[in-house]
Structure formats: C-alpha cells, structure tokens
KELUM-107936 format. One record per residue (C-alpha): residue in three letters; x, y, z. Coordinates in steps of 0.05 Angstrom, whole numbers. Example, Ala and Ser with C-alpha at 12.3 -4.5 7.8 and 13.67 -1.06 7.14 Angstrom:
REM KELUM-107936
ALA|246|-90|156
SER|273|-21|143
***
This chain:
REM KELUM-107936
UNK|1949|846|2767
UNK|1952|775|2797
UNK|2026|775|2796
UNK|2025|821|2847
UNK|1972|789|2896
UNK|1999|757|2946
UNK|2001|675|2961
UNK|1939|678|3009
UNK|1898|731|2964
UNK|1913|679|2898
UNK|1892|619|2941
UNK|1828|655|2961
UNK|1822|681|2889
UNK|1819|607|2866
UNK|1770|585|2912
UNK|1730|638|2879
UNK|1738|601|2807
UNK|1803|647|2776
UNK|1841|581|2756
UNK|1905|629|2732
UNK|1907|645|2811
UNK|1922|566|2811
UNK|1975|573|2761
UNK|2008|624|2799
UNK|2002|590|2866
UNK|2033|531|2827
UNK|2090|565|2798
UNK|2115|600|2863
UNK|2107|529|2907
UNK|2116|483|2856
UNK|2189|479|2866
UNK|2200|488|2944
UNK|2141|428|2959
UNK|2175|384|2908
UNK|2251|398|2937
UNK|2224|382|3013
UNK|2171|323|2992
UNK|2235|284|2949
UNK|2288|302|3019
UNK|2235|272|3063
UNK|2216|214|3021
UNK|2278|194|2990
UNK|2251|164|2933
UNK|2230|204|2866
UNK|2170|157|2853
UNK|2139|165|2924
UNK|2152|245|2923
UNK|2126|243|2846
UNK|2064|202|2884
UNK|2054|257|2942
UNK|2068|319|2899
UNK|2010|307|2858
UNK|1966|289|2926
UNK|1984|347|2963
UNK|1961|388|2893
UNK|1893|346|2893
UNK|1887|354|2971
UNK|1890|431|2957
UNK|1841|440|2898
UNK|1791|398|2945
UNK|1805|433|3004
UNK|1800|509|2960
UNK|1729|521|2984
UNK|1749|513|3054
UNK|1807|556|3059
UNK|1813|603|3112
UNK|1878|651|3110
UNK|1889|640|3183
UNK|1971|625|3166
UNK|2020|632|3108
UNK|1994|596|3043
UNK|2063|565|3046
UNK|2058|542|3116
UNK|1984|510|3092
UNK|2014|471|3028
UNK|2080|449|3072
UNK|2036|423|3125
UNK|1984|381|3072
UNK|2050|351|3045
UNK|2076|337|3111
UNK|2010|303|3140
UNK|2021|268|3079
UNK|2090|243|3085
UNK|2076|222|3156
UNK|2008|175|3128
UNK|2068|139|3084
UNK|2118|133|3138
UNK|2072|108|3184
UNK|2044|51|3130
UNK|2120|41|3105
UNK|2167|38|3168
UNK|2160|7|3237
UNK|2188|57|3298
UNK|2251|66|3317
UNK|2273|19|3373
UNK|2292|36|3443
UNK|2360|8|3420
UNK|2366|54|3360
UNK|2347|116|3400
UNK|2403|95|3449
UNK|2455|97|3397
UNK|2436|154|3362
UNK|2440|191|3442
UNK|2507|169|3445
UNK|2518|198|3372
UNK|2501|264|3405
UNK|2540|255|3474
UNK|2603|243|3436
UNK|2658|292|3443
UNK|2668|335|3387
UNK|2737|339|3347
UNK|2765|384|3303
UNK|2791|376|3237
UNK|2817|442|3200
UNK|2860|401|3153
UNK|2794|366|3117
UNK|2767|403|3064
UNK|2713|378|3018
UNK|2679|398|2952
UNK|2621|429|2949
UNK|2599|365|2908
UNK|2610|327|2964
UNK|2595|372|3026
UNK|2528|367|2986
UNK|2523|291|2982
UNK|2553|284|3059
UNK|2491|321|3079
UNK|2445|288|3030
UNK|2470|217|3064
UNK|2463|255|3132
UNK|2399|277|3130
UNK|2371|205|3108
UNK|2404|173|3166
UNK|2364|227|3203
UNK|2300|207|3248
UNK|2240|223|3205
UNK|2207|277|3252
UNK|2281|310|3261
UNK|2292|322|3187
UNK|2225|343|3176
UNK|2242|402|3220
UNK|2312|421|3189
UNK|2277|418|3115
UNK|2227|464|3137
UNK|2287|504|3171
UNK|2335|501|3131
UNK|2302|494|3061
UNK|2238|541|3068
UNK|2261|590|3117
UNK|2207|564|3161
UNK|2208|595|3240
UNK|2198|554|3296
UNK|2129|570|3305
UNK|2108|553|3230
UNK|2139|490|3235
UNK|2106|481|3294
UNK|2037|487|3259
UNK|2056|442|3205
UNK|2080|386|3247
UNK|2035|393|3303
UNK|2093|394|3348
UNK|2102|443|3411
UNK|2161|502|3401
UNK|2208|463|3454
UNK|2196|406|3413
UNK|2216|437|3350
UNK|2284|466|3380
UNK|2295|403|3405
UNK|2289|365|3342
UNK|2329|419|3305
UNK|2385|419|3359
UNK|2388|346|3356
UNK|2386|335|3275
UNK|2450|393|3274
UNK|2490|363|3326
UNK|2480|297|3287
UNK|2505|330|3222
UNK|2562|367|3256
UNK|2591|304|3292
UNK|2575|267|3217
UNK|2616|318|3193
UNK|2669|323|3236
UNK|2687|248|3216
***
C-alpha cells in the first residue's frame, strides 16, 4: 500500500509514472512547505508564487532524483534556493550599520520580567513580528529548526551553510527573540 511507503520510496515511485505517489508526497508536505515558504516570505502572494514553483521544480526535477537525503530535506531546500533567488532580486544587504545594531541587540544585558504575562494570541504575534525583523539567513535556520524539526546538519544541506554556521545563526536569531521578549 502506498500509504505505507515512505517519502523517499513515493518520490522515486513518481519518477517511475505512479502520479497517486505525487498525491501522497503532496498531502504529507503540502502543509509544512507552505507554513515555512509564507514565515520566510512574509507575503501570501509571493509564498502562493513559490509554493507552486517549488511543486513545478520537483515534477521536473522527478527523473533526476537520487534519495541521497530526506525527501523533506530535498523539497525544503528547492523552496529555500527559491526564497533566496527572490530575496536577492527584492532586497539590497544589510548594511555594516544595521549589522552593528543588531550586535548590540545581542550584547545587551538581559532582564527579567516574571510579572509580564502574555496570551498565547499574542506570544504568537510577538514572535511572528520577531521573526520578520530577523536577518533573512537567521530565520531561515530557526523555521527549519523550530518548524520542521530540522537538525543542524539537514539545515546545513538545505542552506549550504557549514554546522558552525548554522549554530551560529540559530544562537543569534534566539537571543534576538529572547531579548525581544524580555521587553
């Protein structure tokens, strides 16, 4: 039963012609790419945009898939090659100035306060604002963290960033949202 296959076993299953493989694949991923695609985009019409390209770049790409990683690792890092084309057409880099300030962001003492309490609701929209004020490659890395269970060596492959450069940008993007939080 196809249900039972797994992610890389459907992939190569459609590459062999079983188009209900697809569906599957679909079905599990569709979801997951979509949630990470709209957090790293920002905008519903540009994640809309890149949803359906990552889904075309896959069906091209069937015939030349080679279950060397996890299926889910392959899709993320399509959509994230992807999201870096339209950064890279839509956004100038960050200045030496901006980096400054966000260093200081980090080097600032923490404080404590026990007496704030927030909503869910807006713990959820905090860290919705948070992560947008984020640099691009260091949310990248907490949404493949935090919101695909990704390890550092997956995210790694999908980024085509080093291990020490992954911790890094994860240590950096969660001591930004604690001391956003702490405020």
């Amino acid at each position: 039963m196809l249900d039972e296959k797994t992610d890389e076993e459907l992939m190569l299953a459609y590459a062999d012609g079983d188009l209900i493989a697809f569906e599957l694949l679909y079905a599990r991923h569709r979801g997951a790419l979509y949630r990470f695609l709209l957090r790293s985009l920002r905008q519903r019409a540009d994640a809309d945009e890149l949803f359906q390209e990552t889904w075309s770049r896959l069906i091209a790409a069937r015939e030349r898939y080679r279950p060397e990683a996890k299926f889910s690792t392959w899709l993320l890092q399509i959509a994230h090659n992807l999201v870096i084309d339209r950064f890279r057409r839509q956004r100038p880099q960050a200045s030496a100035e901006e980096t400054e300030a966000v260093m200081r962001t980090l080097d600032a003492p923490e404080s404590e306060q026990p007496d704030r309490v927030l909503s869910d609701f807006e713990q959820r929209r905090r860290l919705q604002l948070v992560l947008e004020e984020l640099p691009d490659e260091q949310r990248v890395a907490f949404l493949l963290r935090m919101e695909n269970g990704l390890g550092l060596e997956e995210i790694g492959a999908i980024t085509g960033a080093g291990r020490e450069t992954v911790k890094s940008r994860l240590r950096y993007a969660l001591a930004r949202i604690r001391a956003r939080f702490q405020t």
